[in-house]
Structure formats: C-alpha cells, structure tokens
N, C-alpha and C positions, 0 to 999 in steps of 0.2 A: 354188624356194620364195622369196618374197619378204617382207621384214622392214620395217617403218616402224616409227619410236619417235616416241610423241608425249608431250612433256612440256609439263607446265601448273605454272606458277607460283603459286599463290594468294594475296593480298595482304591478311593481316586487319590488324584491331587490333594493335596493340601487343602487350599480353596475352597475344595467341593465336598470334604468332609468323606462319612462313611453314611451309606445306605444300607436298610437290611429288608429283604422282602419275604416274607412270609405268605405261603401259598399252602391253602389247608385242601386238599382233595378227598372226598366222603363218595364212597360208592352211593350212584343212583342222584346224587346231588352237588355238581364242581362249581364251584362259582368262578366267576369272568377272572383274570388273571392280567393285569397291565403291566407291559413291559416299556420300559424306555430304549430307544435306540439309542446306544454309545455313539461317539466319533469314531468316524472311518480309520483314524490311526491307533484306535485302542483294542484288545481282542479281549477275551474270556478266557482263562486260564483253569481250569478242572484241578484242584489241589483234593486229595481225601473224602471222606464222605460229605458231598456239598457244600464243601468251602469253595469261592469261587473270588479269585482275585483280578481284578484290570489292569492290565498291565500294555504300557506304547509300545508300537512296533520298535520302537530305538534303545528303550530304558525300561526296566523294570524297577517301580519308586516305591517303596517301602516306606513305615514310618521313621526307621532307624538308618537311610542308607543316603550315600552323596549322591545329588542331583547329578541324572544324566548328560551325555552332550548333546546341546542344541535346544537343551530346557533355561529359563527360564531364574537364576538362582534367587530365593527369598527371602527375607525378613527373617524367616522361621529358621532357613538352611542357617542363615549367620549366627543366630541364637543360638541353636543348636552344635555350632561347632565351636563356639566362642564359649560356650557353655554358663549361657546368662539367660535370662528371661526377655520374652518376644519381647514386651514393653519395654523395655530399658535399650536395646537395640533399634527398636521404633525412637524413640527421642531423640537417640546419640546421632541417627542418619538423617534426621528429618532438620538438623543443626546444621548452619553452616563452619565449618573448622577453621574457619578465620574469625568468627565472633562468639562459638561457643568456650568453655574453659575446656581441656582436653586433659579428664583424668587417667589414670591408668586404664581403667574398664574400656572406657572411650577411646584411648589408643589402640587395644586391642581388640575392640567390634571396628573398626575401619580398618588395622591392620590384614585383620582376616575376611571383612568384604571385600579389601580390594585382590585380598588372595584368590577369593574363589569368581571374582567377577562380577560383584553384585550390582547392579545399576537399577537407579532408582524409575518405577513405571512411571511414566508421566500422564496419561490416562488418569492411575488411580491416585495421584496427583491433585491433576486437577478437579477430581472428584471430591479429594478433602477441601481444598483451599476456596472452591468456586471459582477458581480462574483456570482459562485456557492457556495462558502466555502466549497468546495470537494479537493479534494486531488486525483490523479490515482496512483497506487500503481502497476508495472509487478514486479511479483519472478518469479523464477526458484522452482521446484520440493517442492509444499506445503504440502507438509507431513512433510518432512525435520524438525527436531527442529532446527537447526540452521536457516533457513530461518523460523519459528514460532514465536523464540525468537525476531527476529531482526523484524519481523512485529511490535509483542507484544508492543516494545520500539516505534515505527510509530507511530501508531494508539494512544498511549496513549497521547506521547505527543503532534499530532495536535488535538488530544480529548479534549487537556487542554487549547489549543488557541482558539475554538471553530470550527474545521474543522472537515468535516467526511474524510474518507478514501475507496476510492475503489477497491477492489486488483481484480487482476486478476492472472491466473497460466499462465505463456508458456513456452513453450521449451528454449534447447540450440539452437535453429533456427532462427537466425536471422527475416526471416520471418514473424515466427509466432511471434516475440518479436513486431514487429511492427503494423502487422495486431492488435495485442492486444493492444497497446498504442493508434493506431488509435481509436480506440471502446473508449479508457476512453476521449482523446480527442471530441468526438462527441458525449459525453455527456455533454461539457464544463467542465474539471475539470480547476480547477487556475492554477493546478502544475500537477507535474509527477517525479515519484519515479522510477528511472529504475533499478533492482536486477540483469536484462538477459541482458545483454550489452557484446559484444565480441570486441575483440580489435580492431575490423576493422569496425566501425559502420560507416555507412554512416545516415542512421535515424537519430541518435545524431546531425550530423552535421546540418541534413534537421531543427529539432527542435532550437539548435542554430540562424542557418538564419531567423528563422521566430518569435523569440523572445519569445520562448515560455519557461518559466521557469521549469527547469528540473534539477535534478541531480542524480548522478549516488550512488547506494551502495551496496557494498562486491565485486564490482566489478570494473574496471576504465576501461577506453575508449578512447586514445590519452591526452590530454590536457582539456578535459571537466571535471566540477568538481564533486569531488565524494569522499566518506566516505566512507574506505575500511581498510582491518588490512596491516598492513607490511607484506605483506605475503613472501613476499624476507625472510623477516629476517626469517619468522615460519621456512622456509624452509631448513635457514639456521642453527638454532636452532637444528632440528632433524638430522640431518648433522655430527651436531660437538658431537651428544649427541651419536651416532651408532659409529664415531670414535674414540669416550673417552673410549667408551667399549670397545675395542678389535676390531670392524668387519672394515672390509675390503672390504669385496663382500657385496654389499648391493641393495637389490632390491629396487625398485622405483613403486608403485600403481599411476602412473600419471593419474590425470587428464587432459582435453582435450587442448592443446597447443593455440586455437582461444578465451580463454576466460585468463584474467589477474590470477584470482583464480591457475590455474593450471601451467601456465609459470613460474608466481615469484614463486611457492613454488619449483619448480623444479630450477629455476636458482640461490637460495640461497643454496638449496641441494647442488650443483655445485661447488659452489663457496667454501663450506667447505671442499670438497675433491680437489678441486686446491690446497686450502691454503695448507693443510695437504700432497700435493703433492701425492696424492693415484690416481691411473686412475679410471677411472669409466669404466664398458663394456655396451657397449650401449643395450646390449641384455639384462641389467637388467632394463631396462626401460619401464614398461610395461603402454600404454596408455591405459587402461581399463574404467578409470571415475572415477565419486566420490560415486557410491550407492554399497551397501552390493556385488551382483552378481559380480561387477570389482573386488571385492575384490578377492573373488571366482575365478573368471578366471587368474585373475595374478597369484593366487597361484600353479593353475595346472601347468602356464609355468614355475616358477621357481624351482617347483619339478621337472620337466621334465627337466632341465638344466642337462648340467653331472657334474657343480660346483653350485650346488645348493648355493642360497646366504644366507648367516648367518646374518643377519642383516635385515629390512626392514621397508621402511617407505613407510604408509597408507596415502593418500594428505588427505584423511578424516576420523575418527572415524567410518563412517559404512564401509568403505574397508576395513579399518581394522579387523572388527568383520566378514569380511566375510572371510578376510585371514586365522584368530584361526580357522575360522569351516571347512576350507578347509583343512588345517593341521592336523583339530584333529580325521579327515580323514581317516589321513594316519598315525595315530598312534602317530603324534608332538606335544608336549606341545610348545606354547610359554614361554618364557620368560626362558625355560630348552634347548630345542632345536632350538631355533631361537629367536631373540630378534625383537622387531616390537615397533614403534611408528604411533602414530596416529595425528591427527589436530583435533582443536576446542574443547576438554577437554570435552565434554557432561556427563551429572550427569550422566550416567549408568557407564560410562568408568573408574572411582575409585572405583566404586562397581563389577565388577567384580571379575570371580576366582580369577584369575590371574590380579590384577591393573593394567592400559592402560597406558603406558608412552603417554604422547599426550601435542599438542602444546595449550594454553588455548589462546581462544578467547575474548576479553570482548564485545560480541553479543549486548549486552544492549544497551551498553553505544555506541555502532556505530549506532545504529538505532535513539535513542535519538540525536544524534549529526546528523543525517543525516534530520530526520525531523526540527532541529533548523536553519541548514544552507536551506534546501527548501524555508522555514517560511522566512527567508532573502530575497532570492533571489525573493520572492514574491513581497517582498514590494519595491525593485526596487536596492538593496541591491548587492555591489559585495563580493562576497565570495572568499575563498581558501580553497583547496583539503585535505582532514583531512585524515593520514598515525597513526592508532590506532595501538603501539605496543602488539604484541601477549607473553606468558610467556611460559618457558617450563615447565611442570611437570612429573619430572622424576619418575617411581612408576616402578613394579615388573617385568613387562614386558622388560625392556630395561638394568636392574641396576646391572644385573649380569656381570664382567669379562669376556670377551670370551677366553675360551685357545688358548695360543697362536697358539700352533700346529694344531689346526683344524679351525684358522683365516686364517690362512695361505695357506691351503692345497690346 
C-alpha cells in the first residue's frame, strides 16, 4: 500500500488567519476530501511542491508586504510600519487626540496612519462599543413642511455629533407607529425619535420599561418626555385674535382628538371663548384633520349651516388653504367674507393673495432642542419636557372688523 501526504498552505487576509488542509490518499481506500469555495476575486496560485498561496485579482498580500490598492489599510498594517505592537496601536486609535495625552509613540502611530490612510471601521466599531451611532427617527405624513423642517433641524444636529438618523413615515395608527419603531429598533438604533405618538401610548410605556432612550416631538404622550410647541397657548392665540375682530360664530378645522397636536389647540381655542364668556355650538367643530381635503370638507359643512360661521380657525395652514379654495367656490373671498386663521406660519402663507393670519411655529429650533435632549438621554442623562412658545401673526386674512350686525345675526 502506498501513502503520500499533501499539504497546502493557504495564505488569506489578516483577519482570516492561515488554513492548512491535509488530504491523506491510500490506494483501494480515499476518504471524502472537503473543499471550501474562495471568493470570486481570489485565485490559487501553484508555488513548488504543494505550496499553494491566495492571492486577489488586484494584490498579492503577504505577511511582510504594504497593503494593496483599493484594500482596506489595518491596525496590523500601522503596527507593523510604525513598528510597535498591535495593542499599543489599538489604544493610541481607539483615543480621541484632543483628550488623550499624545506621546511620542502616539504621534508617530497617527503620523503614520494618516500616511497610509488608515480609517477606522465603523461596523467593527460598533461591534466593540454596542452602539450603532444611529438615531430612528417615526413622523407622521412626510411631505408635510412642517414635519420637513422639524427633521431638517434632526438630522443636522445629530450630523454635528456624529450620528446618522433613520426616518421612517407612519400613520396616525398607533399601530403602524409601533410596527415602524420596531423596524428601526431591530436594526439597533441607540435612540428613537417618536413624531406619531397619541396620547394613549401604550408602546411609549413598553420602551420606558425596557430602557430604551426615546423621546417624543410635536407631539406629547402622558408624562414621557418630549419637545413640542404650546399648542394650548397657539390655540388660544387664534381664539382671542377671531374675538378681537368682531366674530362670534367661529368655525373650528379640528384636528383628531387622540393626538396632543389637535386637543391643546382646540382646548386653548376654548378657553378664549370661556374667558370672553361667548358659547361655542358644538356643530362648528368640525373634526376633519390637518391636510388641505379637511380643509375642504369642513368648508362644505359650514356653508351648509343655516348660520354659516363668520370667523374660522384652520388647526393647520394647509386646512386652511383648503378652506379659501372651498369658499372661493362659492364665490367667498376670505379675509372680505369670512375671516380664517391658520397654525404654523409656513413661508407660502404671507405670500399669498390674500396674507394668512396663522400661529408661527419656531419648527427649527424644536427639532434642534429635541435632538439635544435625545443626545442627553443617550448618555445616561435625565431630561425635562421642553413647551416652545408659538407667536401670532396677524396679516389680511383676519385684520378686518367684522360688522357688528352681521357678527351677530
């Protein structure tokens, strides 16, 4: 019986270490032989008797030789040219150079990373540290400029701490609010941005108990914390501004009662016509929503009233604009025939025909302040609930006196 042994060396990356496979062949008895398949850009190189080295189509990487182009440069490469020990080059990079002390060794392992290009993976990164440096991001309805803006301010400022940001769109559906957070969860984000939160969250609660750092914005949620305008006050704001003017009957574009956005502006509304001791009919309360069509549909009922209402407040600038095109309809100029205010002040709304009386948001500065407190809460940080006052800006649409006699009728 005759025996040969043939051994093969295999020569990868770094990373992947040396492989050796021993394959014993006996006349009358071979045993099964298992080979791995290589990657498509690696070949088999035949060196001598049965040495067998891997080498990429681009670079032939040795234990002793400089990293190819378009590889990858390591830990290992720096150490090795710096001619210091992996670990000691592992600390000096894993440091940042504006709070570590920067010895000579330490100048020259960064001298010579940044010679050969070394950039740190951020993968194997976030493998060490257990963070992604992600951010999950749920809004409500992304077209919206107002939910644009308020990303816009997000994203910039964890841009500026080095974080990315992942948005996602969902409904007013609780639901889908959660089914959507789940997803950025299981991608590991650090945090979560929640825009779709209604006031009966149970989700919020489930992410509280399990520690996971969240908070809420434009929007609030029981006692969880969250970066949202005063919208009591917005609401109260358009309120006092339909009563300064003359009107009396004043229709209501509500928004949906299960999200904070639409309750406070409606309970500040309220509270101006208590003060003012004027009733409100409850038939002018039209829960329609916040996009252009509610605007629209409220209008038809309030035409359709037999005391059609002389006054009106839009919970958003596009109900608003859907209100003027319903009206203009029917032959009704705002701001001549009916007086309308809006929320959230959007640049179209002073350029139009007719100037938008509307409640101004400062969008920016809540999103900024909502990524600042996140960014807190990350680091292990207790926060408090930030209430951003809104301003009114009074313009054509609203500025007119109403006569008395037809306030009244």
């Amino acid at each position: 019986m005759h025996r040969r042994d043939v051994k093969a060396s295999v020569g990868l990356h770094d990373a992947v270490g040396h492989a050796i496979v021993i394959a014993d062949h006996m006349e009358h008895a071979r045993p099964p032989v298992t080979c791995k398949r290589l990657p498509i850009d690696f070949q088999a190189v035949q060196y001598g008797a049965g040495n067998i080295a891997v080498k990429r189509e681009k670079e032939v990487r040795m234990d002793n030789t400089e990293p190819g182009p378009g590889s990858r440069v390591t830990m290992r490469d720096v150490a090795r040219e710096a001619g210091v020990h992996l670990s000691t080059v592992s600390r000096v990079l894993r440091q940042s150079p504006l709070t570590s002390s920067l010895t000579p060794t330490a100048v020259k392992i960064r001298k010579v990373a940044k010679e050969l290009g070394y950039e740190a993976d951020p993968l194997a990164a976030s493998l060490r540290s257990g963070r992604t440096r992600t951010v999950g991001v749920v809004m409500t309805r992304l077209s919206d400029v107002v939910v644009a803006t308020v990303y816009e301010a997000i994203e910039q400022a964890f841009s500026k701490s080095g974080f990315q940001t992942l948005l996602v769109g969902a409904s007013d559906e609780p639901d889908d609010q959660q089914r959507k957070a789940d997803l950025l969860l299981a991608r590991r984000v650090d945090g979560l941005l929640l825009g779709a939160s209604s006031l009966d969250d149970a989700f919020v609660d489930r992410l509280r108990e399990q520690n996971i750092p969240y908070l809420l914005v434009l929007r609030r949620s029981g006692d969880h914390p969250a970066v949202t305008l005063d919208d009591e006050l917005g609401g109260y704001q358009a309120g006092r501004d339909l009563i300064a003017h003359g009107h009396r009957r004043v229709g209501v574009v509500a928004g949906s009662s299960s999200v904070s956005t639409g309750s406070d502006r409606l309970q500040g509304f309220l509270r101006a016509f208590a003060e003012a001791e004027i009733p409100v009919d409850p038939s002018y309360i039209v829960a329609a929503g916040f996009h252009v069509e509610a605007g629209r549909e409220a209008a038809e009922v309030f035409l359709q009233h037999k005391n059609p209402p002389t006054g009106i407040f839009a919970m958003t600038d596009y109900s608003a604009l859907g209100v003027i095109g319903a009206y203009r309809e029917h032959g009704l100029k705002v701001g001549r025939d009916f007086a309308l205010v809006g929320y959230h002040d959007m640049s179209i709304s002073a350029n139009l025909s007719i100037p938008l009386t509307s409640v101004h948001s400062p969008l920016y500065e809540l999103g900024a302040q909502a990524a600042t407190l996140l960014l807190a809460r990350m680091a292990g940080e207790e926060v408090t609930s930030v209430r951003l006052a809104p301003t009114l800006n009074v313009r054509e649409s609203s500025a007119a006196m109403w006569p008395p006699d037809r306030a009244t009728a």
